[in-house]
N, C-alpha and C positions, 0 to 999 in steps of 0.2 A: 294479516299481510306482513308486518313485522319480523315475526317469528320465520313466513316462509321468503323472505329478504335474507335476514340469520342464517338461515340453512344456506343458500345457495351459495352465501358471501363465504360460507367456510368451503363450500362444493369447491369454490373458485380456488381460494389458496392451497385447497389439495393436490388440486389439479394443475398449479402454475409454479409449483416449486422445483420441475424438474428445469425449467427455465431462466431460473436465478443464476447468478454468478458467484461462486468461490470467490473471497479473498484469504488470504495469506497472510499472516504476520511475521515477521522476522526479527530475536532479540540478540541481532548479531555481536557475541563481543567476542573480548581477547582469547580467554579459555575457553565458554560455551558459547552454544547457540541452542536457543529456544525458539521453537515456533508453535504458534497455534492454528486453526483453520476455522472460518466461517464461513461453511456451506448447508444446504439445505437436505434435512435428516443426518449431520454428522453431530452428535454431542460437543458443544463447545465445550473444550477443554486445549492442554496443551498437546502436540501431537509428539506421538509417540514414533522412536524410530524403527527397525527392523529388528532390533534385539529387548523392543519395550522399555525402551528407557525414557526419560522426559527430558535427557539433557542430551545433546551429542558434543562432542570437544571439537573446536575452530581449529579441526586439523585434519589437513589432505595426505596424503603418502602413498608411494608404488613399491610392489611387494616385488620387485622383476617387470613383469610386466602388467600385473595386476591393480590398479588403483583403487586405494582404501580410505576410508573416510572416518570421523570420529574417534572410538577408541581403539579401531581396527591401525587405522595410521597413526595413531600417537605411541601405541604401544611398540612398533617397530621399528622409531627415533635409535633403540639401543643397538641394533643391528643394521641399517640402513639409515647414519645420521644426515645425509645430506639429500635422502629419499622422502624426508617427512619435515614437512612445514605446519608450525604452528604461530602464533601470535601474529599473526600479518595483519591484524588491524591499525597495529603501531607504524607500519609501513603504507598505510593508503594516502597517495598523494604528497607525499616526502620526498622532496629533490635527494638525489643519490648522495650528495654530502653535505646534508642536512645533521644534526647531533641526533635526531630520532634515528638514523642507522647506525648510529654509535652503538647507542642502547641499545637496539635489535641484535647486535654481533654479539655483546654479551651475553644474551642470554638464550642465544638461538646457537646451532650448529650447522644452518644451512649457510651456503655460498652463494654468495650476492652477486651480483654485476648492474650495471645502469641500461635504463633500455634508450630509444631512440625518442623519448622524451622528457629523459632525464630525470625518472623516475626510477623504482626500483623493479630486478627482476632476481629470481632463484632459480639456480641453476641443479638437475638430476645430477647424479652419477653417469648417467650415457650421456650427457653434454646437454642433451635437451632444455632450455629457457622458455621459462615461465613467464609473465606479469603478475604483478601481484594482485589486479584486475581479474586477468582468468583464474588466480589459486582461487579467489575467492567466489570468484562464478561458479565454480567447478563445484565446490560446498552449496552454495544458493542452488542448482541445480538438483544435487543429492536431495536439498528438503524438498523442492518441488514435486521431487519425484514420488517420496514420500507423501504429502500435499494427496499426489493427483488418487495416489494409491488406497488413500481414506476417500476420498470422494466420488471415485470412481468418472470422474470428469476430468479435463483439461485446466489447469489452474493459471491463471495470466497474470492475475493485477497481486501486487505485494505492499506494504506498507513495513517498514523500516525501522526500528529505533536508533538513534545517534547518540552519542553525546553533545548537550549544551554546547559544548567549546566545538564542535567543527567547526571547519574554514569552510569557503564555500568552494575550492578545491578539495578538500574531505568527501563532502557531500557529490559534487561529479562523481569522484572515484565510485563511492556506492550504489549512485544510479547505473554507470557503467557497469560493473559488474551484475548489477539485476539484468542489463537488456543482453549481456554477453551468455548468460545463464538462459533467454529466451525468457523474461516475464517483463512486464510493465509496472511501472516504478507508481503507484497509484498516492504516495505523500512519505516523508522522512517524520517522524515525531522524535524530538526529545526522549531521553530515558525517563527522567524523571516527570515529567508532563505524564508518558505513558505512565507510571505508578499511580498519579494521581487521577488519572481517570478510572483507572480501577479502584481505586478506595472513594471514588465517587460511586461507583457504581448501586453499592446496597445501602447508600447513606442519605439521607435529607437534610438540606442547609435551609438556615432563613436568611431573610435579604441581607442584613446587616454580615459583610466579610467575614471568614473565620480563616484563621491564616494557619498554615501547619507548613513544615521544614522537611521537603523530601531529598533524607540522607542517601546517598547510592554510594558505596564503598564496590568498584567492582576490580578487575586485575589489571586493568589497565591505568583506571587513576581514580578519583574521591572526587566527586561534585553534588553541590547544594543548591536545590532549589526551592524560593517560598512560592507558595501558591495562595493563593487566595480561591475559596471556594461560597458561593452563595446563590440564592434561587431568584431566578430573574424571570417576567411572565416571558412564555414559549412566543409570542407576538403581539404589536400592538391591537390588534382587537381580541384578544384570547382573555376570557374570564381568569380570576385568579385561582382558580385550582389550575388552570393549565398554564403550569410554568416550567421551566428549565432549568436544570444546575450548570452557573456557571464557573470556569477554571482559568482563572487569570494570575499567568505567571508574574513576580513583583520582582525577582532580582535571581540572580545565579550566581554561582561561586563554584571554582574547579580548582584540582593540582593535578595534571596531568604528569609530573615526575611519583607521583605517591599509589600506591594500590596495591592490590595480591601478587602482581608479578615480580613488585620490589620486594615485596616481603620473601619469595620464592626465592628468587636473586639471593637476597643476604646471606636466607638459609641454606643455600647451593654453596655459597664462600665459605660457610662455616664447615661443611660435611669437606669439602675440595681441601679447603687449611689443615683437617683432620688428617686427612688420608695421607697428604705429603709432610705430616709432621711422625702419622706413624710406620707410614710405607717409604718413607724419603725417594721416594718419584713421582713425576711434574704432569698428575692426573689432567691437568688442563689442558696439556699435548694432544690428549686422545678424545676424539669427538666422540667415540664410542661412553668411553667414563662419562663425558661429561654430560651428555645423553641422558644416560642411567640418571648421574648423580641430579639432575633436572626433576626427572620423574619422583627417585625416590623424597626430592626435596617436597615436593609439593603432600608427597603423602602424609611427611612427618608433619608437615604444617598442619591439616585437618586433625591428625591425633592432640597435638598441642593445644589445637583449640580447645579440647578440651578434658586436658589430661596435664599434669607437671610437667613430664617428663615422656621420652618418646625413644625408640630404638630403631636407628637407622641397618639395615640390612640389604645387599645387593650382592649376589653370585657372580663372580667371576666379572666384576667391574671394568678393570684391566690390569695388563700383564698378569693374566691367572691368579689375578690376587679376588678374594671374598672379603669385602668390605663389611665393618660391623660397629657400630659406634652407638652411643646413648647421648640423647641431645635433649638436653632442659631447657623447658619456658623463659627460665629465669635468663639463662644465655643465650635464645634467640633475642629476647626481649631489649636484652642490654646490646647486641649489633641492629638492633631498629631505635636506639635511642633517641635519636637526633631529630626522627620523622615524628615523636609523638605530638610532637604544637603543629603540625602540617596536617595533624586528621580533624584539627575542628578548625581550623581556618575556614576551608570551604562556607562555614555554616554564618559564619560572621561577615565572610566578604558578601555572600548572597542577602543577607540582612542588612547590609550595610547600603549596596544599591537599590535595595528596595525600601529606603528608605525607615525602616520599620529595629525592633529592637529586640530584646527575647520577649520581654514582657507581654508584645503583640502575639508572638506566636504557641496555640493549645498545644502545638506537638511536635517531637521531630519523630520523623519514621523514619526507620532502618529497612532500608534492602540494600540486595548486593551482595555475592556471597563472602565476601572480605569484611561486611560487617558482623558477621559472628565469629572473627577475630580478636580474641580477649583484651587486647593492647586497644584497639581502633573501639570497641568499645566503652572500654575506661575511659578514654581519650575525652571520647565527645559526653560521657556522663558527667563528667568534670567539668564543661566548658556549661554546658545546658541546663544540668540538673537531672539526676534519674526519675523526677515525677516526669518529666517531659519528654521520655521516653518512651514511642509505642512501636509493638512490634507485631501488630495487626493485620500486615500486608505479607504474602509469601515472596521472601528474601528474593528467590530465586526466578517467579514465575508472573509477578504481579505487571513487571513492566511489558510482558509480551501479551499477555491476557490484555490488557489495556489500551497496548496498540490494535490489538484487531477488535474490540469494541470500537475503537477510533475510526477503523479502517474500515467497518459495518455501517455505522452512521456516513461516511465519506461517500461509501458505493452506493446508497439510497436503494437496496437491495432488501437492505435488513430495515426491520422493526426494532429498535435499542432507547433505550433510555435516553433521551434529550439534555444531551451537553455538548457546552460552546466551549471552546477551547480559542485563548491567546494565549500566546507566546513570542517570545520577544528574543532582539538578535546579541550577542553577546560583544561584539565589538563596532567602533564608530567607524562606517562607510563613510567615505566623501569625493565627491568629483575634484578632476584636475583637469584644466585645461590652457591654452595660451592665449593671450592677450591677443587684442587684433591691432597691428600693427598700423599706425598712423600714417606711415610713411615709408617709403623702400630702406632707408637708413635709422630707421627709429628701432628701438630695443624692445624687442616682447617681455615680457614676465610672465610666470606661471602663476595663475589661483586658484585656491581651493577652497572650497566650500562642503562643509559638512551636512552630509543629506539626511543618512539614517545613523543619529546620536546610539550609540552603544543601550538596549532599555527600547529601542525602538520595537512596535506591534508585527508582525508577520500579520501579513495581508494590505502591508498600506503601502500607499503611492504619495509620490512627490510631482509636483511641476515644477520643472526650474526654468524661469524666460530669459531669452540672453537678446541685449540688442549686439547686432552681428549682421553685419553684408556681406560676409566671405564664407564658404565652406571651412568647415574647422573641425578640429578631432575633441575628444572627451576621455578622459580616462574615469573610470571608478578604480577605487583602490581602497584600501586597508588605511586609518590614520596611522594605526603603529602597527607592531608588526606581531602578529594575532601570537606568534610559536616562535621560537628560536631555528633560525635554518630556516621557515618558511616564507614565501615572495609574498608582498601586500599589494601585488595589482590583479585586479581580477577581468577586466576584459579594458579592451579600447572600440570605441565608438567610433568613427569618423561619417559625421553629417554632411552631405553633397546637396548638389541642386538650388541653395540658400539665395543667389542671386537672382535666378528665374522668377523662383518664384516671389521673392518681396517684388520684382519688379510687377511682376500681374498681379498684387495685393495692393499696389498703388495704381498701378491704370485702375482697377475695380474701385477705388475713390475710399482704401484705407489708407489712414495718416497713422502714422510713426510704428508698422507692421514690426513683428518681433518673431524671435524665435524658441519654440517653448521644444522641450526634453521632458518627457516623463517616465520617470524610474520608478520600479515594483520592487517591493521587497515579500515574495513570496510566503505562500503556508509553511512551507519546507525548509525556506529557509533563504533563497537564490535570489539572489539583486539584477535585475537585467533594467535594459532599456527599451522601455515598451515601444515608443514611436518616437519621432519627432514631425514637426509641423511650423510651416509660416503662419501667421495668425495676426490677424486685423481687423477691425471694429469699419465697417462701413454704414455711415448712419444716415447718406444722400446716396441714393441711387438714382438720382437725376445724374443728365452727362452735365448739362453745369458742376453739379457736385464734383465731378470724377474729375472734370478742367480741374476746379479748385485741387483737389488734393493730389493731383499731378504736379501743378506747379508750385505747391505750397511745403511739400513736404523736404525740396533741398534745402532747401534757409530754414528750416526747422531742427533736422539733425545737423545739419553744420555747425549749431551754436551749442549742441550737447560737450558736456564736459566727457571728461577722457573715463571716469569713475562710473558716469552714466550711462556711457556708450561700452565699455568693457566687461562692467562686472556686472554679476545677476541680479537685474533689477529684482523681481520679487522671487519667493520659494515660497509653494502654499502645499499643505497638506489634503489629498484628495481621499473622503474614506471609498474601501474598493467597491463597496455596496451603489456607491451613488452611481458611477457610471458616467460621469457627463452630462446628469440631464439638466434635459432646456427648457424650463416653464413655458408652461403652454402657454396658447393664445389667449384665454378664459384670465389667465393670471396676470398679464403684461397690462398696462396703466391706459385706461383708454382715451387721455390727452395728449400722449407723448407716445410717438412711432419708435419701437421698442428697435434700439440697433442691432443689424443686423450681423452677425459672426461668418467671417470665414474662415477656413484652414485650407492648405494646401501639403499635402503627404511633402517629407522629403526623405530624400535618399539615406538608408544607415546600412555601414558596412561595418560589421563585428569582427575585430579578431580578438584572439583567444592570448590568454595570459600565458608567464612564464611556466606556470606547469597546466598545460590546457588537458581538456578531458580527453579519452579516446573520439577517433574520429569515427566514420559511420563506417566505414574500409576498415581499419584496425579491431570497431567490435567485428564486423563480420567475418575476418578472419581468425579474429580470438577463439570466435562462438566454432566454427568450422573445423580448428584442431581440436576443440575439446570433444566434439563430436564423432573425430576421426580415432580418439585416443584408443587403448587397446581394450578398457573396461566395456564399452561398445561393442567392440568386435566381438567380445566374449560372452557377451550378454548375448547379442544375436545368435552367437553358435548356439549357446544354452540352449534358447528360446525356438531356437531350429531341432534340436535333436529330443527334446523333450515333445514339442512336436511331431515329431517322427513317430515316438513309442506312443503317442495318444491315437494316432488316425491310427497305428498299429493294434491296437488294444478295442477299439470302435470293431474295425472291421476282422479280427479274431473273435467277437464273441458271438455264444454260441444261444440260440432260442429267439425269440419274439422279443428281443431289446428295441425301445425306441428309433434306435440309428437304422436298424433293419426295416422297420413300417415304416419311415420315413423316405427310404432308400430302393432304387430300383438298382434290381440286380448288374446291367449293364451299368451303371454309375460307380457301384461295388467294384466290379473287375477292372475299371480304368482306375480308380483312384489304387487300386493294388498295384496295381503294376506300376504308375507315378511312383509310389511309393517307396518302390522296392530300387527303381532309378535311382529317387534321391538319396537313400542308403549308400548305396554302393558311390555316389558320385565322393557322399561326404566319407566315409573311407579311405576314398583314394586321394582326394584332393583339398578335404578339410584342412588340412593342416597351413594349407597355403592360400586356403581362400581370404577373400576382404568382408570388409560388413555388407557391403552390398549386395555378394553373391547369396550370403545366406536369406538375406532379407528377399529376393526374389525369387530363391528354392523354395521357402515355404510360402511366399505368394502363389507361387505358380499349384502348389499344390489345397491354398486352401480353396481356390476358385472350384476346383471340383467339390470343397467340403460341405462351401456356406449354400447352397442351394436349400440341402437336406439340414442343414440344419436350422436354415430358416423357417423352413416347413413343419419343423419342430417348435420351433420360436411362435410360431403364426397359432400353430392349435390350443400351444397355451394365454397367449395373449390376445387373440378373438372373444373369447368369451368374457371379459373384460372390458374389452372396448366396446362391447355390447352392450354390458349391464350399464357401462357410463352414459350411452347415448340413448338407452331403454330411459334412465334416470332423467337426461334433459328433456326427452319427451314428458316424459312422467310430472315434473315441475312446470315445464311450459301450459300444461293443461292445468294444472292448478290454478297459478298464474291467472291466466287467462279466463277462467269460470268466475275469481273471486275480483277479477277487474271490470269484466263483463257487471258481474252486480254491482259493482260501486257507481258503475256509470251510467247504469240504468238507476239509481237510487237519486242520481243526481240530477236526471231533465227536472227542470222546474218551467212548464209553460214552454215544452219544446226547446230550454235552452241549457246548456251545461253549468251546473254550479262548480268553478273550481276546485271550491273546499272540501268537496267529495269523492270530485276524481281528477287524478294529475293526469289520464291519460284520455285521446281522444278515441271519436270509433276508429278512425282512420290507422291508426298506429296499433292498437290491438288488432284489426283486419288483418293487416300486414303479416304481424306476427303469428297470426295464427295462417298462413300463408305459407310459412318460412316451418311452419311446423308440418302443416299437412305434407308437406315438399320431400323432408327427413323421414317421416315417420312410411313415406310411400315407398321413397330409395330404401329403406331400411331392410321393409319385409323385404324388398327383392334380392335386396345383397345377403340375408339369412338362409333366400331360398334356393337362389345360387351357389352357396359354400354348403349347405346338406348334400349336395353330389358330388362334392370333391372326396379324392380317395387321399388316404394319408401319404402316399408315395406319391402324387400331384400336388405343383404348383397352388396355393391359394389362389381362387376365383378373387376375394377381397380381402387386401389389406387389411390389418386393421387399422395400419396409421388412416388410410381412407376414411375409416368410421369415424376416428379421430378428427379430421380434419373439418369432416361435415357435421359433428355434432358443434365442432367449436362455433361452426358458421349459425347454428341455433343459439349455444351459449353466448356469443357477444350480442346477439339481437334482443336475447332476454333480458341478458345486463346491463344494455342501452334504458330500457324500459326502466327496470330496478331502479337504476343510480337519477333518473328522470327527476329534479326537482320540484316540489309543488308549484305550481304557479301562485303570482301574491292575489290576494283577494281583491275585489274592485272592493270601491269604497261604496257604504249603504249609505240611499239618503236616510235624513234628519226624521221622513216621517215612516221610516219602517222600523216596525216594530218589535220590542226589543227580545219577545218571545220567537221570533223568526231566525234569529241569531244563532240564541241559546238552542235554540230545533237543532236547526245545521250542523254544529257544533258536536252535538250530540252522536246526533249520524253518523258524522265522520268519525267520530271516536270508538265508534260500535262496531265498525266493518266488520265482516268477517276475515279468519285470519286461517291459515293454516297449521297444521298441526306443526308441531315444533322438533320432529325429525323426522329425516329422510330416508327411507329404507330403499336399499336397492334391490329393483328386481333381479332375481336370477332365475337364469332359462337352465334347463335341461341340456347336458351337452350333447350334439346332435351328432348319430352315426358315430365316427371314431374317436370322436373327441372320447367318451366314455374308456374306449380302450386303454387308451394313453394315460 
């Protein structure tokens, strides 16, 4: 019975995987983007884009009219500078004169302007303005599309890496951009969290911590973080083989001014100083040079890494001059001098909040591709020690491989190795709010109270109770100020209703009612505020009671001191796991009537801070130009005229092709003549048509296609859904012979032993009910499709067969998954051979063979032909 359990249990997962859902990962940074995909029958790896590469460049650009992406748009920065946008991740959520656009002008040649949120936009050469929202939708879109194109499905949910230091205006902009790109933002991970869960991935820890130093050197900036890694049991009642690795971040450390793009930068100054020392004209004039000199800086930097010396070269740079210079290690090295005590700070500021020291830490791992950087290496062998060096994890690929392991475990989709993941936020949140006013002429003051300490867990909640009889506002904000140029308020709260309701928490016969606030500090990252509530302990629910604390509760807060009545009486920490719960009645003391709690919901109204997300209007029209752009339009014509020559090429051939048996000849001469319309229209009128028109030209013509070729689809996917539903038959009868003898095995005196059989007759009757029923529609639906001719409609679907064999396979797996029932207890005077019988028995059943072979029928009639 076992064994034909085993079979079915793999029947099922074969047959339920077209049903999973694709996630996504995305390792968006400055210069690359890597993605990977985890869907079902795609090899996890990282995905490749349309030219096979594993990396694509974080850069959009239009050729004219044409929109290009990766190294199609970066390559054309030298001819089109204000046509190709790259590093826009330095730009996500930076106020327009913030110092991050500072930096961006340097080392970009596109043209900025501020949008209508005071944020940044990039403007075309035809005037056209961007957000930096859409530039980067536009990119997320491109992988999706690649995504959908490996999976052959629709791809929705994405999972993200960040860096440690986002703000939680960072973090909006990146969700916005996922939902303006059409996907759903399924969790943000750290970069370095994702490294570490992929070098969790093939490794075993024991309880006791092991602590390792995950280095990320990437173009944007240098962050460290320690992790702590150990095996924890998978639950409290799980044996101890069945455990968990867990990944528990200890401290982080960043320099968001340090990384490849500085290092590019310097190198770009040095080739630019060259040029006007031996050309004596002012290459930085021309966006075109500096374009070039951009690119070719970056390539000299890869040779350096690992070479002395390195020869810059570029045709026709500007004013017809051919640039040609030779640039040594030795001299880039000495224009990055300054930065070398900035490359291992990260590593000690991160050790430093986590309280810990080198001594604690087995390792520091290197990724990032600016860690194989021969300066930024030195740097940290120096500070570390090169034993404590590993370079185990791929530089490049480990932290997006590791988000979508992350992002697999998260969808409960996937089967993946069992780890827990904390992580912790990098700067101290705290509320602000105003005092309540004692009197019309009395002086409010502002307080603050620190909620989530800098170090704080992602996934925990705070309460904060405030005594308060007035409706009042709330701020969260930033203690200091996370970036240079960036705002530390991140939303305002304003709580209503406060009065209503304490007054009906005192008629209800609560004394000294309060009002409590409680704030989430999410997985991802996001601090909201989850609710708020009046709240009071009423322990007499007699109306005597409710007199007394009607009249007792004035002269009670009357005499509250002004410290009592103001500031937050208490702040407790809620783990998110628990939920609120209320010991049951079983629990509660059964001398003392356990008091009673109420709450009453009150009003919260959110707005949004000084750089707020896009609105739900703003994405929608975001998502609506990009849609509208001209890469679309052209893709449609593509997709229309390549169409054209295929129904063109179907009904030009000549002999007994498929399309022909399938096809009746009047179907033939309308779709010709269709045909020959849409030609002729797109000839005369292509040029000026929209997306739309081409999208209904070839609509209109596939409705004559898909008929015939569903009838082609049908003959080879019948026979199929045949053998599968031949198959469920085939096991249910198994099934059912070898549960028939268990439960015949088991009357004892007319009565059922448990221990022999989990199922009753009643339930096997059924099922074999639910079979004879299948197995009758069956033959008729077989005997029905032998007289269809190949050029006729299918008699039966096969999703039909499909549908009705499921309705056998859940009834069977009902049965299957059916727990034993527990044994009754034996009396004292049975004997102890009657047991060891039983015992036996049951252990003996018969079992079924241990694979399933399917039957296969002969194809009937044409099916042969085809």
């Amino acid at each position: 019975m076992n064994r034909l359990i085993l079979c079915l249990l793999l029947c099922l997962t074969t047959f339920s995987q077209n049903v999973l859902a694709s996630v996504l990962a995305i390792d968006y940074g400055s210069d690359w983007i890597k993605a990977s995909l985890m869907s079902p029958g795609v090899p996890f790896d990282v995905l490749l884009d349309k030219s096979s590469k594993r990396k694509i460049q974080s850069t959009v650009g239009w050729k004219k009219e044409d929109r290009l992406f990766g190294s199609d748009a970066f390559n054309i920065a030298g001819r089109f500078p204000t046509d190709s946008f790259s590093s826009l991740k330095y730009l996500q959520a930076v106020p327009y004169d913030s110092p991050a656009v500072s930096f961006y002008t340097s080392i970009s040649t596109a043209d900025i302007l501020p949008t209508a949120r005071h944020t940044v936009a990039l403007k075309r050469s035809d005037g056209t303005e961007w957000s930096v929202e859409e530039l980067i939708a536009m990119q997320l879109a491109y992988v999706r599309e690649l995504a959908e194109s490996a999976a052959g499905e629709k791809v929705s949910d994405v999972i993200l890496t960040v860096p440690p230091y986002y703000t939680q205006h960072e973090r909006d902009a990146v969700v916005d951009a996922v939902e303006v790109a059409g996907m759903r933002t399924l969790a943000l991970i750290h970069d370095g969290t994702a490294v570490a869960v992929n070098y969790a991935m093939t490794r075993a820890f024991a309880e006791q911590p092991e602590y390792h130093i995950i280095y990320d050197a990437g173009a944007s900036s240098i962050r460290a973080s320690v992790a702590a890694f150990s095996a924890i049991p998978a639950d409290a009642k799980s044996s101890k083989k069945d455990i968990a690795t867990a990944i528990a971040i200890k401290g982080i450390g960043y320099d968001r001014s340090t990384g490849g793009t500085e290092l590019d930068r310097r190198l770009r100054e040095i080739l630019a100083n060259d040029f006007v020392k031996k050309h004596k004209k002012d290459i930085r004039a021309d966006k075109r040079g500096m374009a070039k000199l951009w690119k070719e800086a970056g390539r000299v930097k890869a040779i350096l890494s690992a070479n002395a010396d390195a020869m810059a070269s570029v045709e026709s740079i500007a004013f017809d001059i051919d640039y040609r210079s030779k640039i040594s290690r030795s001299e880039f090295e000495a224009a990055c001098k300054d930065l070398q005590l900035k490359f291992a700070k990260p590593i000690f500021d991160a050790l430093s909040n986590a309280g810990l020291s080198l001594d604690n830490i087995t390792s520091v791992i290197l990724t990032g591709g600016s860690s194989r950087a021969p300066m930024i290496q030195t740097a940290v062998k120096a500070a570390v020690g090169e034993s404590k060096i590993a370079l185990n994890v791929n530089a490049d690929e480990a932290a997006v491989l590791g988000a979508a392991l992350h992002g697999a475990g998260l969808s409960r989709q996937f089967k993946t190795k069992d780890i827990r993941v904390t992580d912790i936020a990098p700067y101290d949140i705290q509320v602000s709010y105003h005092s309540e006013a004692k009197s019309e002429h009395s002086k409010t003051r502002t307080i603050n109270t620190l909620v989530f300490p800098a170090g704080s867990k992602f996934g925990s909640r705070k309460t904060l109770t405030f005594r308060r009889k007035d409706d009042f506002s709330l701020k969260v904000i930033y203690k200091n100020t996370p970036v240079p140029g960036s705002p530390t308020d991140l939303l305002e709260v304003e709580i209503s209703d406060i009065p209503e309701a304490l007054k009906n928490l005192t008629e209800a016969g609560a004394t000294d009612p309060v009002v409590k606030a409680t704030l989430v500090l999410s997985e991802s990252g996001f601090v909201t505020v989850q609710d708020a509530v009046a709240y009071g302990e009423i322990k007499d629910d007699s109306i005597a009671g409710k007199l007394k604390g009607f009249f007792g509760a004035g002269s009670s807060s009357s005499t509250e001191s002004e410290t009592e009545r103001e500031t937050i009486a208490r702040s407790e920490s809620v783990s998110t796991s628990a939920e609120g719960e209320v010991p049951s009645q079983a629990e509660a003391t059964p001398e003392k009537k356990a008091p009673v709690k109420d709450t009453i919901p009150l009003g919260l109204n959110v707005k949004l801070s000084s750089v707020p997300p896009m609105s739900v209007s703003q994405k929608r029209t975001a998502r609506e130009r990009a849609e509208a752009s001209m890469r679309r339009r052209e893709e449609a014509r593509n997709s229309l005229e390549g169409y054209l020559y295929r129904v063109r090429d179907l009904l030009e051939e000549e002999g007994e092709t498929p399309f022909r048996k399938c096809s009746k000849e009047a179907e033939r001469d309308t779709m010709k003549e269709k045909l020959e319309e849409t030609l002729s229209w797109l000839h005369e009128h292509g040029d000026d048509a929209d997306t739309r028109d081409y999208i209904s030209r070839r609509t209109a013509l596939e409705s004559y296609e898909q008929p015939v070729m569903h009838r082609y689809s049908e003959i080879q996917e019948f026979p199929k859904a045949l053998n599968i539903s031949q198959m469920w038959n085939w096991s249910t009868r198994m099934f059912l012979t070898e549960a028939k003898e268990a439960l015949a095995a088991s009357q004892v005196d007319g009565a059922e032993e448990p221990s022999l059989s989990k199922y009753t007759k009643e339930e096997l009757e059924a099922l074999e009910k639910t079979l004879i029923e299948h197995e009758t529609w069956l033959n008729q639906a077989v005997e029905k499709q032998k007289a269809v001719k190949m050029y006729d409609d299918p008699a039966v679907e096969s999703s039909e067969l499909a549908s009705r064999a499921k309705v056998l396979e859940t009834h069977l797996q009902k049965l299957v998954k059916k727990k034993v029932p527990k044994r009754k207890a034996t009396s004292s005077t049975a004997k102890p051979s009657s047991s060891s019988s039983s015992s036996s028995s049951s252990s003996s059943s018969p079992t079924a063979s241990s694979s399933v072979k399917e039957e296969t029928t002969p194809r009937e009639g044409h099916h042969d032909e085809l």
